[in-house]
C-alpha positions in Angstrom: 0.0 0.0 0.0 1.1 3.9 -0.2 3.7 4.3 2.2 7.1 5.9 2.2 9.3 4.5 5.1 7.4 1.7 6.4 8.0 -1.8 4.5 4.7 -1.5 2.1 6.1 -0.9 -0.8 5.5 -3.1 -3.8 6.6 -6.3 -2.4 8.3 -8.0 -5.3 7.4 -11.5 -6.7 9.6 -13.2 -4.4 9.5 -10.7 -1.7 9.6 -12.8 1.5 11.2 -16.1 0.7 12.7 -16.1 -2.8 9.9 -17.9 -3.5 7.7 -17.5 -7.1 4.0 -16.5 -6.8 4.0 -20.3 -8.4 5.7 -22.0 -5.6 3.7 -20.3 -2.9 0.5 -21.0 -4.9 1.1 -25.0 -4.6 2.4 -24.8 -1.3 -1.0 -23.0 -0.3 -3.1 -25.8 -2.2 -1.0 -28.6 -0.9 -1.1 -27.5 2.6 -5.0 -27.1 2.3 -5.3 -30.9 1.2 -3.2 -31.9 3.9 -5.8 -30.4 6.4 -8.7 -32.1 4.4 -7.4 -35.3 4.7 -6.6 -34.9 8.5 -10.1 -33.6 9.2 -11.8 -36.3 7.5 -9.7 -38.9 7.9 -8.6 -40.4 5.0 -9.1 -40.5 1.3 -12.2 -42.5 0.9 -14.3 -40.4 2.4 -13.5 -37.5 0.2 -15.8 -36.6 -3.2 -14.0 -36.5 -6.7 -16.2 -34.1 -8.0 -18.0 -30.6 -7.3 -21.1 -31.1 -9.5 -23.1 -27.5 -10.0 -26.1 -27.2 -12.1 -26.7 -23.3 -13.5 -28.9 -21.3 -15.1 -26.9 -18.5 -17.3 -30.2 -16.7 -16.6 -29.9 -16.3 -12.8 -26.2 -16.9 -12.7 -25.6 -15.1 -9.4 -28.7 -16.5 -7.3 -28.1 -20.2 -8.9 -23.9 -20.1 -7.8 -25.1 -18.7 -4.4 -27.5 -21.2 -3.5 -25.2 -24.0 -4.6 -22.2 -23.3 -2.6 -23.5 -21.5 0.3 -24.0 -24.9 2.6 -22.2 -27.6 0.3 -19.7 -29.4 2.4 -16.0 -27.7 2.3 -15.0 -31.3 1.3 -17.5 -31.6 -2.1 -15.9 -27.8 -2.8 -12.4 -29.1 -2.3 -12.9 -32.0 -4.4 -10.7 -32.4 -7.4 -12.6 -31.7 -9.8 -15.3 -29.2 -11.0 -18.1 -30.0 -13.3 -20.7 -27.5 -14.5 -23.7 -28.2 -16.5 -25.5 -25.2 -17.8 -29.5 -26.0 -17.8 -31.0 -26.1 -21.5 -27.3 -25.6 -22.9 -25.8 -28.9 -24.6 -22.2 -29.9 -24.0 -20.2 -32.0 -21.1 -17.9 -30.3 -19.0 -14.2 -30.8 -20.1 -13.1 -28.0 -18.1 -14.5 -25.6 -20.6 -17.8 -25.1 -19.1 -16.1 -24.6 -15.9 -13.9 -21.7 -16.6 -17.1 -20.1 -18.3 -18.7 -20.7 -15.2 -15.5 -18.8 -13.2 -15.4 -16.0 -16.0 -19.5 -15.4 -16.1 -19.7 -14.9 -12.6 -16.8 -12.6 -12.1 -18.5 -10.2 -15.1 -21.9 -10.7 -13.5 -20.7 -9.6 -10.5 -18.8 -6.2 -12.1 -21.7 -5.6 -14.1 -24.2 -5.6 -11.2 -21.6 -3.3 -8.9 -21.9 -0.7 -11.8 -25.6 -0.1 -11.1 -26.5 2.3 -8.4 -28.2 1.0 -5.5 -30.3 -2.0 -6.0 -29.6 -5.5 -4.5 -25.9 -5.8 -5.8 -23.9 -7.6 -3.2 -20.6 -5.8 -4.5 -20.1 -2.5 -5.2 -17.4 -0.2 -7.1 -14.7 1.4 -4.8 -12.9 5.0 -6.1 -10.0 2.6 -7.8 -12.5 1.0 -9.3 -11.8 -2.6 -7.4 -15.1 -4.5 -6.1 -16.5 -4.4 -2.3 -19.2 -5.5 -0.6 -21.9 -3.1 -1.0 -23.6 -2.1 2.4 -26.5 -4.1 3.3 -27.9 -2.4 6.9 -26.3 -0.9 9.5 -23.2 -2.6 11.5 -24.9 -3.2 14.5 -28.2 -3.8 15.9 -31.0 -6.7 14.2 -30.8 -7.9 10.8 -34.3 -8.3 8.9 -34.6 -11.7 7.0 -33.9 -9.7 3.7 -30.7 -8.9 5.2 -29.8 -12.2 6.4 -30.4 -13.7 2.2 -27.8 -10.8 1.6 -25.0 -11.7 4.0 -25.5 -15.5 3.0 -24.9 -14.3 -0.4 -21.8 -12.5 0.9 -21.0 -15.6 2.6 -21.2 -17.8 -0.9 -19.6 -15.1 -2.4 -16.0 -15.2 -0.2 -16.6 -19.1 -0.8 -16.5 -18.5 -4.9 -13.6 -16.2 -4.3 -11.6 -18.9 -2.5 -12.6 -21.9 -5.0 -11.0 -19.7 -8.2 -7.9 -19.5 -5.8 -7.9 -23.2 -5.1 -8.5 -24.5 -8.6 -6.7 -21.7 -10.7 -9.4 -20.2 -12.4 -8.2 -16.3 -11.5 -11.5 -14.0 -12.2 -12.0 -11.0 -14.6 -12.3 -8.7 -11.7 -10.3 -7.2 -9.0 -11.4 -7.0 -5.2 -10.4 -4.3 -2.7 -6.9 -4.1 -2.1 -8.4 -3.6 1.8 -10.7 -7.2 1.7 -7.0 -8.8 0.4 -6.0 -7.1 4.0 -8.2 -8.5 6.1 -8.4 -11.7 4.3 -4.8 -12.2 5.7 -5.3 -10.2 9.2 -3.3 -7.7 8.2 -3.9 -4.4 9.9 -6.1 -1.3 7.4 -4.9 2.2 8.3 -3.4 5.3 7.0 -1.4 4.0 4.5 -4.7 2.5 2.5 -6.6 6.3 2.8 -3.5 8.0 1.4 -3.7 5.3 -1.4 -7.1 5.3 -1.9 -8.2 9.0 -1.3 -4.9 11.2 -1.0 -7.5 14.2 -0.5 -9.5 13.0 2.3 -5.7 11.9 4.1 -4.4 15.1 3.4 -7.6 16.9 4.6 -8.4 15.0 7.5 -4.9 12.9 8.5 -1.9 14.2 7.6 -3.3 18.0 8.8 -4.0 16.7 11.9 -0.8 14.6 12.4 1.5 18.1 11.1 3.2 20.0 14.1 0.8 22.0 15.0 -2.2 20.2 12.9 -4.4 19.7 15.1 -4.4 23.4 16.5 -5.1 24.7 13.3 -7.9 22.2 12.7 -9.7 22.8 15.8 -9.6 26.6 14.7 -10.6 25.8 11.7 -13.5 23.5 13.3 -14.4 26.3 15.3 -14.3 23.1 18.2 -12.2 20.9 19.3 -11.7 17.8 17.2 -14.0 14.4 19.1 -13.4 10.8 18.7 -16.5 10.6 15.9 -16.2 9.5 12.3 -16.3 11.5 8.8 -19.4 11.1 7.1 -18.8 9.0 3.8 -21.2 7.8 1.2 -21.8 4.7 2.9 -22.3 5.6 6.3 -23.7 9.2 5.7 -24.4 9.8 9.9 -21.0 10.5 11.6 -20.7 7.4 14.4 -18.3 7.2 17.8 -15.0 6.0 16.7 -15.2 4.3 20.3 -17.6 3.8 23.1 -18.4 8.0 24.3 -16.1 8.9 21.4 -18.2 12.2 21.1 -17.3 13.8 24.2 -13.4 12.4 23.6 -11.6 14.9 22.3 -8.3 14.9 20.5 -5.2 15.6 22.0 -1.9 15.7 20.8 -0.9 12.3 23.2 -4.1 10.4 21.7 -4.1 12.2 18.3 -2.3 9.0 16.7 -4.9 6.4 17.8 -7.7 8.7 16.6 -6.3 9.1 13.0 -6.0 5.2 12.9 -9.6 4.9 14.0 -11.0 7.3 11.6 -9.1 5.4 8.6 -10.5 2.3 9.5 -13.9 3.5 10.1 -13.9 5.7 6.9 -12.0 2.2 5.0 -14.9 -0.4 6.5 -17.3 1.9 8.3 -20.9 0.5 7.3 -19.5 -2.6 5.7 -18.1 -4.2 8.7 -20.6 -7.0 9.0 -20.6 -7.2 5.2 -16.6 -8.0 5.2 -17.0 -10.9 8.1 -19.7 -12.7 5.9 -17.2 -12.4 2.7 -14.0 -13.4 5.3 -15.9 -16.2 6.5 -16.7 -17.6 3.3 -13.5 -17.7 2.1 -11.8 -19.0 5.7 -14.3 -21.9 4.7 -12.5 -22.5 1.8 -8.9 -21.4 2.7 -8.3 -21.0 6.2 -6.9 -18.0 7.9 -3.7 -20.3 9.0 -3.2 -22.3 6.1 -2.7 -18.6 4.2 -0.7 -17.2 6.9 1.6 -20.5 6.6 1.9 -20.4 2.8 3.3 -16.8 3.2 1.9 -14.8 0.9 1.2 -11.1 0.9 -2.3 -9.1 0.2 -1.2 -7.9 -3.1 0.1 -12.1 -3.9 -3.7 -13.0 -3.0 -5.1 -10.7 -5.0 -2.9 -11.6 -8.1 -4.0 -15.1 -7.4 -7.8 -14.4 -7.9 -7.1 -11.9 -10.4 -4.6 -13.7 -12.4 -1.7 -12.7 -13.9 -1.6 -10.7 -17.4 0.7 -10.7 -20.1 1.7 -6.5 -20.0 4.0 -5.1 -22.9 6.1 -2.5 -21.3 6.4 -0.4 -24.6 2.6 -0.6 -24.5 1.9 0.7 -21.1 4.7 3.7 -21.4 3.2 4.2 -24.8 -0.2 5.3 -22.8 1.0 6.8 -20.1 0.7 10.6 -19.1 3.9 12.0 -19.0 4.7 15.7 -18.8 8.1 15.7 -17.7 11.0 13.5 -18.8 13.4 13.0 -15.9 16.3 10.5 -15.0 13.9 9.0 -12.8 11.5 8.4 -15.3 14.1 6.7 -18.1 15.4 4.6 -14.6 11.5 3.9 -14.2 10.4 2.9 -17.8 14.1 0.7 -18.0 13.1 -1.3 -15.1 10.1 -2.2 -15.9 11.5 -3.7 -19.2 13.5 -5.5 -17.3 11.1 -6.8 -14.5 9.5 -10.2 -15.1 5.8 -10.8 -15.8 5.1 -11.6 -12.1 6.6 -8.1 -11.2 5.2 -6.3 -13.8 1.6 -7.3 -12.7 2.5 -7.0 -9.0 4.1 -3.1 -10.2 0.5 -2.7 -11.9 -1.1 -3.7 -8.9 0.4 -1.7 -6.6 -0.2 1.4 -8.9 -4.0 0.8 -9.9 -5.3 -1.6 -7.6 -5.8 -4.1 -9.8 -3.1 -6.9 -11.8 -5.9 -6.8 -14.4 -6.5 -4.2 -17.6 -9.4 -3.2 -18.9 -10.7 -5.4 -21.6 -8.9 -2.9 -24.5 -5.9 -2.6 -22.5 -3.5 0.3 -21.4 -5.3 2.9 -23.9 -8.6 2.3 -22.2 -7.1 2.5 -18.2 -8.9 5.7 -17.1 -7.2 7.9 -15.9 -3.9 7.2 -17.7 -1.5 5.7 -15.5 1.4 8.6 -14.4 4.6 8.2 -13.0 5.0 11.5 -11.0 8.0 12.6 -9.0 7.7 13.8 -5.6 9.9 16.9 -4.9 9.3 16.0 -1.0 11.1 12.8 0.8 14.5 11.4 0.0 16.0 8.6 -1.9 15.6 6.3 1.5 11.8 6.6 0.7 9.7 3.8 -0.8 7.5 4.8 -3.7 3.8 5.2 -2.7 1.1 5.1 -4.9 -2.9 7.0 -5.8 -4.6 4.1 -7.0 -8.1 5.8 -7.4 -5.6 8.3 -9.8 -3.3 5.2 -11.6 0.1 7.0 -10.4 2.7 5.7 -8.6 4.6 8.4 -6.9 8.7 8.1 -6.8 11.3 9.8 -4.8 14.8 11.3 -6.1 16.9 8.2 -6.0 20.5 8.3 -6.7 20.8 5.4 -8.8 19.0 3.1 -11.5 20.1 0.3 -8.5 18.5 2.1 -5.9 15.0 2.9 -7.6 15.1 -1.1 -8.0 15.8 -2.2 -4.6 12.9 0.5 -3.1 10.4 -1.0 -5.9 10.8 -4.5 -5.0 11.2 -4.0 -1.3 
């Protein structure tokens, strides 16, 4: 995520362990069947196939109801066979990636509409989320409960296109790849989602003097309450009597971190367990956590990993200055493998995938952009909702690469 001094930057293909997304990918599937087997005791008991029966005409609502309470052992069985209802053909694997691919697009194309019963919606770097369903506390009507069941099925579909390889033609939030992995949301995801609401509402309060000058501008002191957002329009407590809390410059660190990860999840939190759980079903929480991989690995491996031309993508790119830094830039990503390249795009957009007519239609342009603040000990950061990734003035070709794949 955007961060320049923690260890955030764009972890490189074999950031950890010197191992390629490949190798952590069959050690993650391997290490899954090896729980399967203990928990059930032996092969025999296990199914060979996932049979699913769908109708292209209710694609979402027929994939929900079949894997919301299959056993994890029929979805972990070897194989998958789809039969489409009224559609000829037996399922040589064809019929299951269209079943992968037809989903994922259904999906997109229902988070494009504006409200309605969509589970997902779009985010500003134009990666999915689960759409906001009720509050996140208090009852749940029964209308609710189909939704978070279908949030539930959902996290289950995103773990089976892990498990069997079939990445999707969409991109989840950078911030669901997060907590899919318990890894902490915070600062470093608002400044890389929505660089104006950190510098308006973070980085002025963290300043010397920030929070003086925000209070004055306030016209009262600064409470422990949330921003309003478009999903949870009413400002809530950002902890039990956060309303008469107010910020001082000893607390003023925990209340930043609370506001990003209400303004990151705020509304959705109950929405984000169902999806987690779902998943964990699929792919437990350990067995990722064992397998070592990073949010931005999981989301190549549901997202897939595309073939990117380098002259392409500087050929459309938004350039208006031609520095050092960029020619260092532009020659490294030449020389990057495919695996970097894709985790590179990721880290700048959000996403490892392009648009379906490729670098000319990624909107807006990606921009490499030069930051006149920070040194050459900084790691890049990067404005996904904006498709730039912002560099610092490195002294070397040699440094840039170390600080991109760090």
């Amino acid at each position: 995520s955007s961060s320049s001094g923690s260890s955030n930057g764009l972890p490189s293909a074999e950031r950890s362990s010197g191992r390629s997304l490949r190798d952590k990918h069959v050690s993650l599937i391997s290490a899954r069947k090896r729980l399967l087997l203990r928990q059930v005791g032996g092969k025999a008991a296990l199914p060979s196939h996932l049979r699913l029966a769908i109708n292209r005409e209710r694609i979402l609502e027929d994939t929900v109801a079949a894997l919301f309470d299959r056993p994890v052992s029929e979805l972990l069985a070897p194989r998958v066979s789809v039969r489409f209802e009224n559609e000829p053909g037996v399922d040589g694997g064809g019929l299951t990636r269209d079943w992968f691919d037809s989903v994922g697009r259904a999906l997109a194309e229902h988070a494009q509409r504006p409200g309605g019963a969509a589970l997902l919606a779009t985010a500003p770097d134009q990666t999915l989320i689960p759409r906001p369903v009720g509050s996140d506390y208090g009852d749940v009507s029964l209308e609710q409960q189909e939704q978070f069941r279908a949030l539930l099925a959902l996290g289950r579909f995103m773990a089976l296109a892990v498990f069997h390889e079939h990445p999707l033609p969409v991109s989840f939030s950078f911030i669901l790849c997060k907590y899919l992995l318990r890894v902490p949301v915070g600062m470093s995801d608002v400044r890389q989602l929505d660089p104006e609401f950190y510098n308006g509402r973070v980085a002025s309060v963290l300043k010397a003097n920030g929070l003086q000058e925000t209070n004055a501008a306030l016209g009262e002191p600064l409470t422990f309450v949330s921003a309003a957002s478009e999903v949870c329009p009413v400002p809530e407590d950002l902890k039990p009597g956060g309303k008469d809390m107010i910020v001082t410059e000893e607390n003023k660190t925990e209340y930043v971190q609370l506001l990003c990860e209400a303004y990151l999840c705020g509304g959705i939190r109950r929405e984000i367990q169902c999806l987690l759980q779902g998943f964990w079903d699929v792919l437990p929480p350990e067995i990722l956590l064992q397998s070592d991989i990073s949010p931005r690995e999981l989301s190549v491996f549901m997202s897939g990993v595309a073939d990117l031309d380098p002259k392409e993508w500087r050929r459309h790119s938004s350039e208006n200055e031609h520095t050092q830094i960029h020619s260092w830039f532009w020659e490294l990503v030449q020389e990057m493998d495919p695996e970097q390249r894709c985790m590179l795009l990721h880290f700048a957009t959000g996403s490892s995938r392009l648009p379906p007519g490729g670098f000319p239609d990624l909107r807006p342009p990606f921009a490499v952009k030069v930051s006149e603040s920070g040194s050459g000990l900084h790691l890049p950061h990067a404005h996904t909702c904006a498709n730039q990734i912002v560099l610092h003035r490195y002294a070397s070709k040699e440094q840039m690469r170390e600080k991109l794949l760090q």
